[in-house]
N, C-alpha and C positions, 0 to 999 in steps of 0.2 A: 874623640871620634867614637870612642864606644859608645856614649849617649845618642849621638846621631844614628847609628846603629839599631842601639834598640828603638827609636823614635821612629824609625824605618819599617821594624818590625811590626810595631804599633798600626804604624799608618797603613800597614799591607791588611792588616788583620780590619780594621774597621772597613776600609775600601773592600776588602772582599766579603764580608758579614753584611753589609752597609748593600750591596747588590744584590747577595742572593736575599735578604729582606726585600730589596725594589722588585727583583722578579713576583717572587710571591705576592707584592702587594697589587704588584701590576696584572697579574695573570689573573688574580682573582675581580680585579677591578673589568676586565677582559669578559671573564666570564658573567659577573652580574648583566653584560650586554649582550650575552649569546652568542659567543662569537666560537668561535669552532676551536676543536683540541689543537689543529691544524695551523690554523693564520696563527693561535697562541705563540706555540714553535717555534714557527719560521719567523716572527716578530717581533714578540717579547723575550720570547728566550736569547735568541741570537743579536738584539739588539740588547737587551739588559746586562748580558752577561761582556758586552762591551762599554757597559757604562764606565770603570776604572778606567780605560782608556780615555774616554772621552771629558774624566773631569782630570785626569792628569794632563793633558793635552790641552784645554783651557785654563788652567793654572800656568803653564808652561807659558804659553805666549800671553800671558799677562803679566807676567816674569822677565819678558823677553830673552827665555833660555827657548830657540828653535830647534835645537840639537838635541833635545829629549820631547819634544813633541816628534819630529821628523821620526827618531830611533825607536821612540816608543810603540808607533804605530807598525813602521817597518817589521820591527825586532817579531812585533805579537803577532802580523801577518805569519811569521816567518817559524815559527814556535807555534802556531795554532796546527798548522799542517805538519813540518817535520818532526814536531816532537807528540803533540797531541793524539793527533791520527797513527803513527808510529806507533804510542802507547797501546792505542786502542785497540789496534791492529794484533796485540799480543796478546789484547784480552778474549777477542775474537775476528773473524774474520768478517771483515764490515761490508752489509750489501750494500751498493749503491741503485737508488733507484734510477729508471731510465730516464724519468725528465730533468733529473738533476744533472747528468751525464749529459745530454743533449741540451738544456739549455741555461741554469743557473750558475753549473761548471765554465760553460765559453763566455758569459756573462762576467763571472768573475777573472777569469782570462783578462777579457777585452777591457774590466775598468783599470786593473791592475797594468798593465800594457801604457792605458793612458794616463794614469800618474806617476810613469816612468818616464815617459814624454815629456809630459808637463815641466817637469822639474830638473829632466837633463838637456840644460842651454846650451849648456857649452861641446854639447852634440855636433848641433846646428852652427853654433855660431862661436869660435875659441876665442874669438876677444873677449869674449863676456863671463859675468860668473853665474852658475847656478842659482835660480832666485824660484820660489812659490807665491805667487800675487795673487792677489786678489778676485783678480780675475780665471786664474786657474782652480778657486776655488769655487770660485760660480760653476768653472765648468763640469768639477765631480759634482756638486750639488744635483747639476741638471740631470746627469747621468744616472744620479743614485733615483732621482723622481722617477725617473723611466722604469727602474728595479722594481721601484714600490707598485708603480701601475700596472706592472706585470705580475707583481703578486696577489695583489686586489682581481686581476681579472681572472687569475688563477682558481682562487679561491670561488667566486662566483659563478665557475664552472664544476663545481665539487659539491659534494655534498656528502656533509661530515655528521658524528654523532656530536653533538655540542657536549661541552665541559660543563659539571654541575659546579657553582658557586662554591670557593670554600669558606669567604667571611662575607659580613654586609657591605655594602659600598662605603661607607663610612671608616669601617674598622679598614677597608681597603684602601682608601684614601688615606689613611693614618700614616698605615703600612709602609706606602709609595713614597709620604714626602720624610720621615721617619730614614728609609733606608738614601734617596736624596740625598740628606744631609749627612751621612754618614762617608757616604761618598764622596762629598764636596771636605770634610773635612780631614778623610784620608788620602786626599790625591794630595790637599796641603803638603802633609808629612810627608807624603813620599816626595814632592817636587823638592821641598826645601831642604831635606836631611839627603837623600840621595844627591845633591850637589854638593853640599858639603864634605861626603863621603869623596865626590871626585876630585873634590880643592884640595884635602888633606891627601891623598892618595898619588895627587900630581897626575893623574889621569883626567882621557877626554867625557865629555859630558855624553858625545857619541857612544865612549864603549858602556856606561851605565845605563845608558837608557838602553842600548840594546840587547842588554841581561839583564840585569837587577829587576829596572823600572817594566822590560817587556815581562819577562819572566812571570813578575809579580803579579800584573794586571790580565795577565794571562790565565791566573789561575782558576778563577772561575771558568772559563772554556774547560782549562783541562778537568777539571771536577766533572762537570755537568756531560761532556763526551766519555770520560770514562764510564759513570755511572751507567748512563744509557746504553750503550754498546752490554755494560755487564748485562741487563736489564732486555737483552735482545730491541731496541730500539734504534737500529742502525741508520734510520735515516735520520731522527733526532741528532746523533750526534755527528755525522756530515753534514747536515744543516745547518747547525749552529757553526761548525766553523767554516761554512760557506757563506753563511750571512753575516757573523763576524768580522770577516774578512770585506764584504761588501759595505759594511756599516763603518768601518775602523777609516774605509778610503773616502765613503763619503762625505758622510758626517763627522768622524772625531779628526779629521785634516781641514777638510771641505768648508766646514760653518766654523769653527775658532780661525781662521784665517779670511773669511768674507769677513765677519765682524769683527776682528782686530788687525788686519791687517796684514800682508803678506809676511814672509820669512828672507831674510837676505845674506843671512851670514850661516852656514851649516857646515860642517864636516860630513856628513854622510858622503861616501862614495860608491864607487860604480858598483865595487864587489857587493855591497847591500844591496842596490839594484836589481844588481842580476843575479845573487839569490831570490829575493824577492821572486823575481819574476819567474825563475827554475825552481822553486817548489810547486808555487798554483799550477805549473805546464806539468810538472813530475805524477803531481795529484790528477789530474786531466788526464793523462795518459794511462796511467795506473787504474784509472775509473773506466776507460772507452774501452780498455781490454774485452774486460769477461763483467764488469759491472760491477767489482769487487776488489778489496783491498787485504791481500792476503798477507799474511805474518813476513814471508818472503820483503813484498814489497814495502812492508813496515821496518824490515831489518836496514833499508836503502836510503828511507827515509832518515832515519834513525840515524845512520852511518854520514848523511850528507850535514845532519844540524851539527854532530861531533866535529864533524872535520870544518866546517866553516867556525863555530863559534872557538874551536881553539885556535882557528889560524887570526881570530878578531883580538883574542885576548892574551896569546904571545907576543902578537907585533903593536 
């Protein structure tokens, strides 16, 4: 087991080297196009630094292990807000801005909402079991397109200073499929040694991916929102883990499950759910206050990831 272990270690270390490489390669690819400090952000930042999810997640249901796609995406929704922002929170007191409070915040509400829907059958209908098809993967797909057109129209109403180029498109292109591949080869390791850790351990594939595997691919979020926040950039790093969060439901669930096929057999339960779904409403609330996220309300956050994640990992 210890080799798996450290093979784990390994695998964490490339996948999160292996991204924050793709950010860079990608922001400056971003930038050789002119494209604003802004859309950079809200796009690449927050969609890059969810690439570990998104190649552990296609590794997974190529694997046919659902219980660490399903956990991993959860787990990281759910550790981006109460532990990330919590952190941040203590670094400093985070402003949020008004459009995010008003519409990117209800935004991620409403997708979050609807992949709890989606996925809880036996709501509806108790003869049946929990399934994620195919179809309900079209249907975050569609919903995340609406996100994106909202942020293109966004941004087209703005006018920003552009980001000066940091390398040539070339070196940038290098960069991007360079860091790629780093990432396709450390989701490997973590999908296959983190199972292993759960065969040997006699434990569910649920409780790993919902620590270890979230945790891990998490790390990037927590890096890149700490820094910021230290950095006075508080919307950067409520950004990132609001589009995180939006990217993690569309895309890294969303498109491995249009193209490979739905999930049928899962252990997630409700209790993940309706975490799930009571942080992004905790964070919503905590934001529509006063537009701010004080130490206080980071103590809360803080206090709610404790108490679920040991109630996940005693029982």
């Amino acid at each position: 087991m210890w080799i798996d272990i450290v093979l784990l270690i390994v695998g964490f270390v490339i996948l999160i080297k292996g991204a924050d490489i793709f950010v860079d390669g990608a922001s400056s690819f971003a930038q050789n196009f002119h494209l604003s400090k802004m859309l950079i952000g809200l796009t690449i930042v927050s969609f890059g630094t969810s690439a570990p999810e998104f190649a552990v997640s296609i590794q997974s249901l190529m694997s046919g292990k659902g219980d660490i796609l399903l956990g991993n995406v959860i787990g990281s929704n759910i550790l981006n807000i109460l532990l990330i922002l919590g952190i941040s929170s203590f670094v400093h007191t985070l402003s949020v801005k008004n459009n995010t409070v008003k519409k990117e915040l209800p935004i991620t509400v409403l997708m979050t909402t609807l992949f709890i829907v989606l996925i809880s059958d036996r709501v509806f209908d108790t003869s049946t079991k929990n399934t994620f098809t195919r179809t309900d993967g079209i249907v975050l797909l569609l919903f995340f397109l609406v996100f994106v057109y909202y942020l293109v129209t966004m941004m087209r109403n703005k006018t920003e200073e552009i980001a000066e180029k940091k390398w040539s498109i070339s070196k940038s292109i290098l960069y991007t499929l360079f860091g790629i591949g780093c990432i396709v080869l450390g989701s490997n390791l973590v999908v296959e040694h983190a199972s292993s850790i759960a065969e040997y351990l006699h434990v569910s594939e649920r409780l790993i991916s919902l620590t270890i595997v979230a945790l891990g691919t998490s790390l990037p979020e927590l890096v890149t929102s700490v820094v910021a926040t230290k950095k006075g950039e508080y919307d950067i790093a409520i950004g990132n883990v609001v589009g995180s969060n939006i990217f993690n439901i569309g895309i890294v669930i969303g498109l491995p499950v249009v193209l490979f096929g739905g999930i049928h057999n899962f252990t997630i339960g409700n209790l993940d759910l309706i975490m799930l779904f009571l942080s992004i409403l905790l964070l919503l609330i905590c934001s529509w206050n006063d537009q701010k996220i004080t130490k206080k309300e980071g103590s809360i956050m803080l206090l709610l990831f404790i108490l679920y994640y040991s109630y996940i990992i005693i029982h």
